[in-house]
Every structure is written in structure tokens, then in C-alpha cells.
BAMIRO-366352 format. One record per residue: x, y, z of N, C-alpha, C, CB in turn. Coordinates in pm, whole numbers, padded with zeros to 5 digits, always signed. Glycine has a CB too. Example, Ala and Ser with C-alpha at 12.3 -4.5 7.8 and 13.67 -1.06 7.14 Angstrom:
% BAMIRO-366352
+01319-00569+00780+01230-00450+00780+01320-00330+00780+01131-00447+00905 +01285-00225+00708+01367-00106+00714+01290+00003+00787+01408-00060+00572 
//
This chain:
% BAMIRO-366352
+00922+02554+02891+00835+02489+02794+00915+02440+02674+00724+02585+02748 +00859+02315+02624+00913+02265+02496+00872+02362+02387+00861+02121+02463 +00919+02337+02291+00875+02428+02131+00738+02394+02141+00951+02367+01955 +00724+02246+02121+00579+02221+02127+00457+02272+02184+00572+02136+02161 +00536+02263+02343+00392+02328+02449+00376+02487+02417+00430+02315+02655 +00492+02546+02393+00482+02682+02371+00371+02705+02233+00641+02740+02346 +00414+02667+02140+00319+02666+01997+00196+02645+02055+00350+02542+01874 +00161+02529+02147+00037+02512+02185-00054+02593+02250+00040+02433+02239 +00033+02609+02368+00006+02724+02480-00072+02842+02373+00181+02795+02569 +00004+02918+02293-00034+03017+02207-00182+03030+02184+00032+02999+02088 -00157+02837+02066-00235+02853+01969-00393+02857+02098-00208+02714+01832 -00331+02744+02183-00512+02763+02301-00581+02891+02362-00495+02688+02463 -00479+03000+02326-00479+03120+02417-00446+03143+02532-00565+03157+02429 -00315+03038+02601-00300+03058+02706-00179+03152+02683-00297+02943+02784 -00072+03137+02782+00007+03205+02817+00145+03157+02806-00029+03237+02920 +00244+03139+02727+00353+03114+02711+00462+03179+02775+00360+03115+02610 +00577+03071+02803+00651+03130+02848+00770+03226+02804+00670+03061+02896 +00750+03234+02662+00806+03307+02569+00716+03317+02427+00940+03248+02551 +00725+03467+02370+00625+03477+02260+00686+03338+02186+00629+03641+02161 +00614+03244+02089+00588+03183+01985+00684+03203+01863+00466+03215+01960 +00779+03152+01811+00851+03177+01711+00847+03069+01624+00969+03212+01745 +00808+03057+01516+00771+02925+01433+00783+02968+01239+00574+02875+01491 +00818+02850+01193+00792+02850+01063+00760+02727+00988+00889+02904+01012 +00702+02719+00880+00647+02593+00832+00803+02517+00802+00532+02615+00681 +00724+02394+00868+00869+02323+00863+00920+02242+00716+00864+02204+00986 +00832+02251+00614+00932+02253+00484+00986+02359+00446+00880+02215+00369 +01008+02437+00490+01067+02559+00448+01198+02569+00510+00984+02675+00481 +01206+02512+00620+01351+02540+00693+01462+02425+00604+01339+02494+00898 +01542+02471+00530+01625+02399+00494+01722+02270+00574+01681+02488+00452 +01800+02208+00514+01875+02124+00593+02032+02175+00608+01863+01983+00529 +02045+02289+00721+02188+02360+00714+02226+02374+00832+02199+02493+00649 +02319+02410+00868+02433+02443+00976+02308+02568+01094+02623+02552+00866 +02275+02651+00999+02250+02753+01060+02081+02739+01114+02289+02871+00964 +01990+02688+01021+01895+02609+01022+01848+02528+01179+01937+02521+00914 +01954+02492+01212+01937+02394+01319+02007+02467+01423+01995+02247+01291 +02075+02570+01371+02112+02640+01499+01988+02721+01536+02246+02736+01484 +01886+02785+01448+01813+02855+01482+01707+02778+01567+01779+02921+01379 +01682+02674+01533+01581+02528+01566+01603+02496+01680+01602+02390+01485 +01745+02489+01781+01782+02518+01856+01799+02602+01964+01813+02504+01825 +01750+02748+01933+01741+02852+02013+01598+02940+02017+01853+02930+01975 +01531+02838+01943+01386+02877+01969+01282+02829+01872+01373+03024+01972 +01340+02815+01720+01280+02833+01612+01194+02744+01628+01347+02832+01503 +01082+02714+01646+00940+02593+01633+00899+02529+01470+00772+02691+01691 +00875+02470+01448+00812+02395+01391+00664+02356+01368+00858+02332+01422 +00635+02428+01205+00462+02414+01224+00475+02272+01094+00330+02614+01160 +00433+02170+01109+00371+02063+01016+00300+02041+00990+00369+01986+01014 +00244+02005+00877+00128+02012+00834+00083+01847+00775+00129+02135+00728 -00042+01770+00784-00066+01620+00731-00205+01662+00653-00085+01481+00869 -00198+01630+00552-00382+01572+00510-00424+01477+00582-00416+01503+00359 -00557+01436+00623-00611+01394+00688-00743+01324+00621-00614+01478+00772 -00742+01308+00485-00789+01271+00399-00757+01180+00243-00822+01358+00404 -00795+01131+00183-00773+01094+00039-00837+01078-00049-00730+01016+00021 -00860+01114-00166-00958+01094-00277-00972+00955-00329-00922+01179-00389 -01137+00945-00340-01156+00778-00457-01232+00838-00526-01234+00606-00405 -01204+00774-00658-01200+00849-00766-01298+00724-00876-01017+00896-00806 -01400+00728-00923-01465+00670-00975-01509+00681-01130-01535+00677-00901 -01471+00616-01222-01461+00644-01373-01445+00822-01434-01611+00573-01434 -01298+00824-01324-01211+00958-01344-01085+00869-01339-01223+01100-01214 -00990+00879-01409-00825+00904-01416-00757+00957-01427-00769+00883-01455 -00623+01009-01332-00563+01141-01358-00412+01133-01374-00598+01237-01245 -00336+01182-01453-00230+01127-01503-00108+01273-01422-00253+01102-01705 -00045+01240-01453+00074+01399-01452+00256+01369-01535+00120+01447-01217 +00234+01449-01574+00364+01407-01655+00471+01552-01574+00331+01418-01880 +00575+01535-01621+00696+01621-01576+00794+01648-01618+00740+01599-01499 +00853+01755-01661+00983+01766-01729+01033+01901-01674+00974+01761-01895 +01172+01910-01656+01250+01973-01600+01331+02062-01756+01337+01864-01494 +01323+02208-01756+01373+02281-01851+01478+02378-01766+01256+02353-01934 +01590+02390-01742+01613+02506-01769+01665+02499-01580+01471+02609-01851 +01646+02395-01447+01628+02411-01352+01470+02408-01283+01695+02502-01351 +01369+02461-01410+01212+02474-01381+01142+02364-01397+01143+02569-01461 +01079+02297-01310+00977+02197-01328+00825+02223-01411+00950+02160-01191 +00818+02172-01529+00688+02131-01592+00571+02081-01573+00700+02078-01647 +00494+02101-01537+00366+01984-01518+00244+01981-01621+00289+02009-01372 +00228+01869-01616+00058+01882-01753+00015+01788-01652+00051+01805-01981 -00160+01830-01572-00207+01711-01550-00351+01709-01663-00234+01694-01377 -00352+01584-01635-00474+01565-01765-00566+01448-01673-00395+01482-01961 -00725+01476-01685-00811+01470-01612-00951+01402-01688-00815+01602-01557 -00915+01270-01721-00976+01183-01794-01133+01156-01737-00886+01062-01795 -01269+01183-01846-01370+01116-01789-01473+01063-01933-01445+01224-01669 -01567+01006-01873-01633+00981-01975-01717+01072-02111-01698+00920-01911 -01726+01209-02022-01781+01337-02093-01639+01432-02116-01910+01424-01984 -01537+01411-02083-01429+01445-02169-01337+01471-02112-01440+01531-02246 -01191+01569-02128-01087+01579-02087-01082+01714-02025-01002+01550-02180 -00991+01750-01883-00977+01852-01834-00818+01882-01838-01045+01849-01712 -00736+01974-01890-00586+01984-01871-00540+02109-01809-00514+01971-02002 -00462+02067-01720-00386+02193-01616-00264+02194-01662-00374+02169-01443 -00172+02311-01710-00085+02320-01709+00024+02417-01573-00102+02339-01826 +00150+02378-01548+00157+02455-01415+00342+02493-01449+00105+02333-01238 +00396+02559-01363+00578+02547-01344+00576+02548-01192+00692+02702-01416 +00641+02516-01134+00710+02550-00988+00847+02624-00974+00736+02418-00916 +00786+02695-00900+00966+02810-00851+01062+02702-00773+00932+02988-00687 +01160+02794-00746+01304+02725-00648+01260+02694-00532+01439+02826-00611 +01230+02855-00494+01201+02910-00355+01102+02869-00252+01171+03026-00370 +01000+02923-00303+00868+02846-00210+00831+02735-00238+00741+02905-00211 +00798+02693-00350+00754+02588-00458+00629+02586-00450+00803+02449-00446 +00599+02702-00518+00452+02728-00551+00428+02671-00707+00415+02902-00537 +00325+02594-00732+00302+02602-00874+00224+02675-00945+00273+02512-00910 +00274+02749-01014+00228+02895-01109+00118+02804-01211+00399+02993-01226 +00001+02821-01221-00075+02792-01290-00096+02798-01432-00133+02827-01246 -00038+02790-01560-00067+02854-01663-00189+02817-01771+00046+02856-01715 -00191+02743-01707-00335+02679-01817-00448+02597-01676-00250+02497-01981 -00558+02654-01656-00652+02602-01553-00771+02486-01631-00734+02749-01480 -00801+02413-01530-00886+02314-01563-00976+02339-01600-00912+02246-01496 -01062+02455-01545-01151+02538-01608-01107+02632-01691-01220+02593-01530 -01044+02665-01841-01038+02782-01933-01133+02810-02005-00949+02779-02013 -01259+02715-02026-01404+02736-02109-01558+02677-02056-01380+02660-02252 -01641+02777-02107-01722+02716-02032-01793+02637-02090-01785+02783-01970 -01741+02511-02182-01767+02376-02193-01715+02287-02066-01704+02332-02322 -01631+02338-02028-01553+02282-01920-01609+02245-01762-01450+02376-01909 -01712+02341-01789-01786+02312-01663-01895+02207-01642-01843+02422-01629 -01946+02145-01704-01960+01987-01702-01870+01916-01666-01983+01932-01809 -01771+01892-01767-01629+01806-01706-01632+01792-01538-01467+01905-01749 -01589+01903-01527-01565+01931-01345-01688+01896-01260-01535+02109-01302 -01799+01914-01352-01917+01883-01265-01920+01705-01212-02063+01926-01365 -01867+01610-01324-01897+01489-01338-01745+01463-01226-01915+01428-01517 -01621+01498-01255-01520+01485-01199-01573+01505-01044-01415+01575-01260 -01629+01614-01010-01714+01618-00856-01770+01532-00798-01810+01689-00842 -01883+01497-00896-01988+01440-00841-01948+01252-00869-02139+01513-00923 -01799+01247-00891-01792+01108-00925-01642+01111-00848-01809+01060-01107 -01622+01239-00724-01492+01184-00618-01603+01180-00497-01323+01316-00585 -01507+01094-00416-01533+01100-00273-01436+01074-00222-01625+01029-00219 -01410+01116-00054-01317+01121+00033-01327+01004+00166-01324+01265+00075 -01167+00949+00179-01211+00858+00318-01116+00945+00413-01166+00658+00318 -01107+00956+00524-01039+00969+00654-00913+00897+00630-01121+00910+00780 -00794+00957+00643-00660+00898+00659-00628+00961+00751-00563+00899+00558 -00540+00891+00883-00532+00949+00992-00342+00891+01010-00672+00894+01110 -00292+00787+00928-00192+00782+00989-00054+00855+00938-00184+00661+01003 -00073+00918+00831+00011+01024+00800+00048+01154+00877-00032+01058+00701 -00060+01160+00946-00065+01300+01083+00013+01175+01197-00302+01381+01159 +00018+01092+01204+00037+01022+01342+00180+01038+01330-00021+00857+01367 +00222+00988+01188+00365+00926+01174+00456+01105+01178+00383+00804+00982 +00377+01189+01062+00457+01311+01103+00447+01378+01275+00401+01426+00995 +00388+01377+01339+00357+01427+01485+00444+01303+01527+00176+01441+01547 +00491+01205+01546+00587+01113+01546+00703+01190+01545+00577+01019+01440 +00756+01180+01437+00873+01247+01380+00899+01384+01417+00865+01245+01243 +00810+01489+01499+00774+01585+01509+00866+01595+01648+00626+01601+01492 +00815+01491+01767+00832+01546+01888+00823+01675+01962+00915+01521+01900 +00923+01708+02023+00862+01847+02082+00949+01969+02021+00871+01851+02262 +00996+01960+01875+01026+02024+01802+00967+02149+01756+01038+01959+01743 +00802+02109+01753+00712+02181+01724+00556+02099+01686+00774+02259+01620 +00447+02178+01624+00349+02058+01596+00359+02062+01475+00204+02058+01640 +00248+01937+01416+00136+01891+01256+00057+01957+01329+00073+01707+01190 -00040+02038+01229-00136+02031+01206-00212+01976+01122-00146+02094+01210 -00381+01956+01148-00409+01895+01009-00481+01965+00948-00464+01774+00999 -00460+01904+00808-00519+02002+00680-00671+01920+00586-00355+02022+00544 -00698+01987+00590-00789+01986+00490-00827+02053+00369-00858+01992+00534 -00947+02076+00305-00965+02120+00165-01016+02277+00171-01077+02018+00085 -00959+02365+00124-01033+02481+00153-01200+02537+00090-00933+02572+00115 -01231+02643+00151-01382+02650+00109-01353+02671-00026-01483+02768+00178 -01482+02574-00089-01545+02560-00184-01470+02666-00298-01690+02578-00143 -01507+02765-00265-01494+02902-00370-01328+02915-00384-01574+03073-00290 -01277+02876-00306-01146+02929-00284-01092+02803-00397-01082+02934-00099 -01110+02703-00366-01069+02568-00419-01081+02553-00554-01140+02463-00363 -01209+02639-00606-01269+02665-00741-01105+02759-00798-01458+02778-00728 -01093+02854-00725-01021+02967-00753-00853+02924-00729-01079+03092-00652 -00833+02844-00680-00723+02808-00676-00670+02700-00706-00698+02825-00601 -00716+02620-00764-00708+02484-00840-00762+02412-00952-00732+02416-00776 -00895+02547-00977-00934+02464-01085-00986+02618-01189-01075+02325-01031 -00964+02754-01161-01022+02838-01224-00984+02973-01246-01115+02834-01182 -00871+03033-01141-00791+03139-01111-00902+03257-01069-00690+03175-01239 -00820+03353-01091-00909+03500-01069-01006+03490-01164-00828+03650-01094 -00958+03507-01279-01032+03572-01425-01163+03493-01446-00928+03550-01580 -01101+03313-01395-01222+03254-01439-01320+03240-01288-01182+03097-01522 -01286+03269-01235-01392+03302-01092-01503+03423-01131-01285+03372-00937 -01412+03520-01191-01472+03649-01223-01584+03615-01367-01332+03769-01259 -01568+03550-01432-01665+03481-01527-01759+03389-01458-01591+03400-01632 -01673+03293-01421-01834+03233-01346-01887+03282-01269-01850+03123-01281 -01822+03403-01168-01957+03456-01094-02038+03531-01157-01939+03529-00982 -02012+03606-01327-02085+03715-01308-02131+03656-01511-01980+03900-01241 -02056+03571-01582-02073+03528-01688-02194+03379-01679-01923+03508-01738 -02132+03291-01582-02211+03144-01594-02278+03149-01466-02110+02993-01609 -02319+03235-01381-02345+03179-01233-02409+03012-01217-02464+03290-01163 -02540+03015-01289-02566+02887-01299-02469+02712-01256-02591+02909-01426 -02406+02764-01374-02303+02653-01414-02206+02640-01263-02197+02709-01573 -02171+02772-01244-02070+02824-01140-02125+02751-01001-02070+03008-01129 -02261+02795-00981-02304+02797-00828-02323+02649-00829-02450+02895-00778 -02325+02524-00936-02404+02402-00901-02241+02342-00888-02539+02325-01032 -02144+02353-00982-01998+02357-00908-01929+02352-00772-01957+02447-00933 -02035+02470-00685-02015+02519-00568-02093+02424-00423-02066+02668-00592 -02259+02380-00501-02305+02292-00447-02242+02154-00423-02396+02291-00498 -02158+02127-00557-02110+01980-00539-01989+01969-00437-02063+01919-00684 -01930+02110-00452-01808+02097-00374-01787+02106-00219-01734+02187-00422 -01959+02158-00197-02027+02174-00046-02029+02030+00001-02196+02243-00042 -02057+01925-00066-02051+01803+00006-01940+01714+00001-02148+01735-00027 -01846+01777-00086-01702+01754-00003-01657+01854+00085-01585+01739-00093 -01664+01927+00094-01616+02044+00227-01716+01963+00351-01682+02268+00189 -01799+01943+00402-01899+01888+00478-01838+01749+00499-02043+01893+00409 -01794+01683+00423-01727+01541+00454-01595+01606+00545-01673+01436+00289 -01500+01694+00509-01362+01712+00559-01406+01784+00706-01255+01814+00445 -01510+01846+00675-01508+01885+00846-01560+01784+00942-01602+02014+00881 -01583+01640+00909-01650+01542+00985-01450+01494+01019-01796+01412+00876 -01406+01486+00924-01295+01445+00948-01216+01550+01066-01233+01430+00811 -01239+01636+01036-01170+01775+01129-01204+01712+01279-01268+01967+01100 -01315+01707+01270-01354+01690+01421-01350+01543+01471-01502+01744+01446 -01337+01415+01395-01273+01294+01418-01147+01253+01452-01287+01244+01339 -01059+01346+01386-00911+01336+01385-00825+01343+01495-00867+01422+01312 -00695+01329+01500-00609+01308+01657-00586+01456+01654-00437+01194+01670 -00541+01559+01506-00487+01677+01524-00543+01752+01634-00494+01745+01412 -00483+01848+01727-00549+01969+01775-00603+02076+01712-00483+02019+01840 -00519+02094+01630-00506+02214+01549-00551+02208+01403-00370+02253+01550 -00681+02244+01332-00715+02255+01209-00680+02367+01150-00830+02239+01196 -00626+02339+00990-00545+02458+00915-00640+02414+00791-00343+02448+00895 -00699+02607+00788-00801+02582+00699-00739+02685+00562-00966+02625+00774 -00680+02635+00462-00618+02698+00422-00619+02780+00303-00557+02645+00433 -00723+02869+00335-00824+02949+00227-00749+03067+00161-00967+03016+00305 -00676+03116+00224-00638+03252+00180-00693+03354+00113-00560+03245+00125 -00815+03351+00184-00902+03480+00190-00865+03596+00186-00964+03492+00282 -00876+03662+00019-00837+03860+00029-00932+03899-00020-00705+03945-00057 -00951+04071+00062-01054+04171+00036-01018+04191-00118-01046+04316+00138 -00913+04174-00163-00874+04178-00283-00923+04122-00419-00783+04145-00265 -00986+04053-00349-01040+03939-00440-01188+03948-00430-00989+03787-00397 -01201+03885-00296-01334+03843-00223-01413+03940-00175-01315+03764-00113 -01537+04013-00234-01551+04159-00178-01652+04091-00092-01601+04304-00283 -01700+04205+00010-01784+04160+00134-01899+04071+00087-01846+04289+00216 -01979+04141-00054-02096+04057-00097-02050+03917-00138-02173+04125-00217 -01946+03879-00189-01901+03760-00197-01870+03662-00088-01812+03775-00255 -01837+03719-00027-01798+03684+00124-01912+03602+00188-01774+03824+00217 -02019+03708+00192-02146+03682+00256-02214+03573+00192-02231+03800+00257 -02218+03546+00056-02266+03442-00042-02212+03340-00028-02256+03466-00168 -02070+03319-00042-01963+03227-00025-01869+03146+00086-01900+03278-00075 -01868+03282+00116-01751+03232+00229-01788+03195+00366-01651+03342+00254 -01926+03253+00424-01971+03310+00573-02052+03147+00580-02096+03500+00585 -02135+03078+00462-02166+02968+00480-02092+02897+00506-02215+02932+00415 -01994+02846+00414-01912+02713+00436-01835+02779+00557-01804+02650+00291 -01790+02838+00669-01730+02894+00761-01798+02882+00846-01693+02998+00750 -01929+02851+00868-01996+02844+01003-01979+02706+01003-02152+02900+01024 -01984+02601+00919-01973+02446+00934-01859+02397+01039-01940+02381+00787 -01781+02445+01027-01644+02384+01101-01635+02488+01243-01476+02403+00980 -01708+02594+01283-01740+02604+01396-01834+02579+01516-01732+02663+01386 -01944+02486+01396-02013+02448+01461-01984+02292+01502-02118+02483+01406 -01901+02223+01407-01892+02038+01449-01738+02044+01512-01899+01896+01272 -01649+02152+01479-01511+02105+01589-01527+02182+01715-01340+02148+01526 -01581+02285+01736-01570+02323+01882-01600+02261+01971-01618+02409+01914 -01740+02137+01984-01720+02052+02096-01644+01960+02088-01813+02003+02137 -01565+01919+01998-01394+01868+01978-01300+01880+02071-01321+01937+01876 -01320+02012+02067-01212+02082+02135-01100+02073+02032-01173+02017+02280 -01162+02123+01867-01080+02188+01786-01024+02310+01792-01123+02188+01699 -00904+02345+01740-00864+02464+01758-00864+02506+01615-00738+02475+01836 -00914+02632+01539-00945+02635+01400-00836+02754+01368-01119+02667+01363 -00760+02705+01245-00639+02793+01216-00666+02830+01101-00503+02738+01221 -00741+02923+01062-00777+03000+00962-00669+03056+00863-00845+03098+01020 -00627+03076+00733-00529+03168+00698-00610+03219+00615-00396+03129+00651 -00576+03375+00628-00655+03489+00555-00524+03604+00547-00815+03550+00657 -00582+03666+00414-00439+03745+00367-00454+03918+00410-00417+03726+00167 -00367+03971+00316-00420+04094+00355-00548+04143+00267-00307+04193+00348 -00616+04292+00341-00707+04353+00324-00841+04245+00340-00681+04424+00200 -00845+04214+00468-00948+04129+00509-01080+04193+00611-00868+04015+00580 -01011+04300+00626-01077+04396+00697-01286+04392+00691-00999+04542+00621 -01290+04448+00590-01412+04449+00570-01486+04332+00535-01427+04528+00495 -01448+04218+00470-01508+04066+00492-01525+04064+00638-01403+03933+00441 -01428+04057+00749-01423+03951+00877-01565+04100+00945-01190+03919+00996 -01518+04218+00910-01672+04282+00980-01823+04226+00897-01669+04484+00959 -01805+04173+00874-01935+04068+00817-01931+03974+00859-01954+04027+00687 -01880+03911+00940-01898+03779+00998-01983+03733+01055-01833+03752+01061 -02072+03696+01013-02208+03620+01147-02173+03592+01213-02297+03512+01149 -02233+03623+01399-02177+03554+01495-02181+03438+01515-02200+03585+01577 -02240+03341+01454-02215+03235+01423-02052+03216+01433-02279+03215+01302 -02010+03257+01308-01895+03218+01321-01710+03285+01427-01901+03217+01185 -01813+03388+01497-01739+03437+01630-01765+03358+01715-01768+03564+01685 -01831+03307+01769-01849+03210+01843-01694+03110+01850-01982+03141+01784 -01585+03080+01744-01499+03033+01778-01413+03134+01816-01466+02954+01703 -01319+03101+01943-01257+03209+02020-01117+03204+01890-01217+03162+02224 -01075+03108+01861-00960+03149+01710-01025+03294+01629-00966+02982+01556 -01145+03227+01559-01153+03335+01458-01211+03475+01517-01245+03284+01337 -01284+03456+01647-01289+03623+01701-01219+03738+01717-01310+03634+01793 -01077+03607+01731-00991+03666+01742-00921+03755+01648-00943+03599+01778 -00898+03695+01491-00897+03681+01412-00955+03803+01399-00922+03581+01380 -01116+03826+01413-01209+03884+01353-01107+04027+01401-01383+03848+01403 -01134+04048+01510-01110+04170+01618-00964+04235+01548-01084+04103+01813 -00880+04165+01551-00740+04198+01482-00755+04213+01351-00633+04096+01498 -00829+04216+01227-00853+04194+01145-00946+04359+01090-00902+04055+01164 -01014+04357+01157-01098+04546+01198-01006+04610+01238-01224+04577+01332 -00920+04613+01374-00832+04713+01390-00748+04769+01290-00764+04681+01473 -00709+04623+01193-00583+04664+01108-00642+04750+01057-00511+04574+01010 -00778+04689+01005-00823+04766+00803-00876+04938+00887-01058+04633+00663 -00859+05007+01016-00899+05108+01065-00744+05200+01098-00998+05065+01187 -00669+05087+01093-00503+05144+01083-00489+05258+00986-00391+05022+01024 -00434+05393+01023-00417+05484+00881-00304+05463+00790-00403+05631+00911 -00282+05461+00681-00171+05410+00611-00078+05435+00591-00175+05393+00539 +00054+05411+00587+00189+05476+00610+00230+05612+00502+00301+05349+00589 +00258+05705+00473+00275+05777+00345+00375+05647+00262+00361+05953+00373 +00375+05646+00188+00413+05577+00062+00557+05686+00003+00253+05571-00059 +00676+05614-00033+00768+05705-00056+00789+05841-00192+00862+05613-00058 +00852+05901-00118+00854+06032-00195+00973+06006-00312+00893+06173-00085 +00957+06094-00417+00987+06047-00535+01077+06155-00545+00878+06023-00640 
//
């Protein structure tokens, strides 16, 4: 088997001819050793949006400056009812951008975002997945990506922990009509999910018990999660969930609804065993 068919084989549940060895392919550097590993097994996971924003009496700017080796960012988020500003840094390593100032820090702010919502919409872009799966060959696959649920998206792009933890339990109001608007963009991306050339949908929530307790789960998460098992499975989507640790007790809440996809049952099943795992002793001092 190629890298490719093998990754595939996996991800369908069949049977490979060797376990699956893969890593996101911006991460593998451009080195000597890199390509030796790429070479002796290492696969290739890629990833495309499959989407793009239009943006309607909203403008969004980003500026950048480099201190020190560290990248800067201010984006600023122009509308007619007023201004939204994110401030962020990015590491070396992963190139995550560390959030330091969120779009949501007040809750004047939640208008802003409301109008910024209810004044984007999304079209289908499909040839950015074509051209990377192109370039891809049997190296490994793209998958395609989309927008994660609602709550998560709130929490990771526009509000962090602290301010999740305020709007669920300080503004719900304000919070939950946020959540409504962002339901009919999540509902657009899964039309795209199941239109698209990808096999493989990467839904990229990063769901923790840590965060997300079961009652949240059940409010939040278990809705927008039955949508995309119900319009890609006669696709013949394959749904690539990422969920972190201590997920345990969310995925035993899962409506069967959303077992019904053989990915996340799977998911589900491995997911109970762990959180029933007893825990290692922790080191002695």
C-alpha cells in the first residue's frame, strides 16, 4: 500500500497493511532527516478549508510586527455599531497564536459580534483542497476543514475560557443568541462537508471534559454534532472529530444519534474505556 491507501484504509476501518504512521504535514520540516522519515513510512495528513467568508459592511484589517524573533498581531474588526480588537503572539514551534486580548473582553461587545455574525456569510471553495490533494499524491491525504461547533469557535476565537465562563453563567441571553447566529453558519459548512471532493472531514473542536462539563455538552455540543452525522453519512463522509483529553464523561452522553457514525462510535467506545482506566501513581517525592 501507498502512504495514502494505508491512511485511508485506517481512516474507513478497514485493514491496513501496516499500522498508520502520520503527522500533520506543516509540521514536518524541510530536512535531511524529515524526508528520510517520509520515506520509510511517515504519512502525511493535509488539511484545505473548503470555504470563505463575505463579509458585508464589516472590514477587517491585521497589522504585524516582529519583536524580539515573536510575531505581533492586532486584528481590528470594523462595523457600523463599533470596533472589535484581538490582540495575539505566535510561538516558533507549533505556531499557535496565544491570544492576549479577545474580541469579546466586555459585555458591550456582544452586539458588535452579533452584527459581525449576522452580516458574514460563507461560499464553497473547493479548489484549494484539489490543488493541495494535487500536490499531495500518495504521500499521504488533505483533509477538509471546516468551522468548529459554535461554542468552541465562541471559545476559541472570539472569547477564551474566562469569557465563555461569563457568558454562560453572567450574559446567557446575549451568549445563547451569539450561539444561534453561529448555528447558521455551522449548518452552511456541513452542506459544504457533504458537497465537497474531500473523504475525510476534520472537525476541529477540541473538545475537553476540562472545560466542557457533560451539562454543557448536552446543551452545546450534542446539537450541533448530530448535524454532520446526519447530512455526510449518505456522502459517504468519513467524520474526523478531534477531542482532547478527559472526554470521558461528555462522549458517555452522546445521543445515539450521533453513534450512528461508525468514526465517532468509535471514538465514543475508546473514549469510556480510557476515562474507566485507573490512574498511574503520580511520582514520589
Amino acid at each position: 500500500m501507498t502512504l495514502r491507501e494505508r491512511l485511508l484504509t485506517g481512516l474507513r476501518g478497514g485493514k491496513p497493511d501496516r499500522i498508520p504512521w502520520s503527522i500533520y504535514a506543516w509540521l514536518l520540516p524541510e530536512t535531511p532527516a524529515a524526508h528520510e522519515l517520509h520515506a520509510k513510512g511517515l504519512g502525511l495528513m493535509g488539511a484545505a478549508g473548503i470555504f470563505r467568508p463575505v463579509y458585508t459592511d464589516v472590514a477587517i484589517a491585521e497589522t504585524r510586527k516582529t519583536v524580539d524573533g515573536r510575531t505581533y498581531i492586532t486584528t481590528r474588526i470594523e462595523t457600523p455599531v463599533g470596533t472589535l480588537v484581538q490582540k495575539s503572539a505566535t510561538e516558533s514551534g507549533y505556531g499557535t497564536a496565544y491570544i492576549r486580548k479577545y474580541f469579546i473582553s466586555d459585555p458591550e461587545d456582544y452586539s458588535i459580534a452579533d452584527f459581525v455574525c449576522k452580516h458574514t456569510s460563507f461560499e464553497p471553495i473547493f479548489e484549494p483542497w484539489y490543488e493541495a490533494d494535487a500536490q499531495m499524491g500518495d504521500g499521504g491525504i488533505v483533509i477538509g476543514e471546516i468551522m468548529p461547533i459554535p461554542i468552541l469557535e465562541l471559545m476559541v476565537a472570539w472569547m477564551g475560557t474566562q469569557g465563555l465562563a461569563e457568558g454562560i453563567y453572567l450574559y446567557r441571553d446575549r451568549f445563547d443568541a451569539l450561539i444561534h447566529a453561529l448555528d447558521r453558519h455551522y449548518d452552511r459548512h456541513i452542506e459544504f462537508a457533504a458537497d465537497c471532493p474531500a473523504e475525510i472531514i476534520w472537525f476541529p473542536d477540541n473538545v475537553t471534559g476540562s472545560i466542557i462539563s457533560p451539562k454543557l455538552f448536552e446543551r452545546y455540543c450534542a446539537p450541533s454534532m448530530r448535524a454532520p452525522c446526519r447530512s455526510c453519512a449518505p456522502q459517504e463522509r468519513y467524520l474526523l472529530p478531534t477531542m482532547t483529553a478527559r472526554t470521558g464523561l461528555c462522549c458517555s452522553r452522546w445521543p445515539r444519534q450521533i453513534c450512528r457514525s461508525s468514526r465517532l462510535l468509535r471514538l465514543r467506545r475508546w473514549a469510556i474505556s480510557a476515562s474507566q482506566r485507573p490512574k498511574r501513581p503520580g511520582p514520589t517525592r
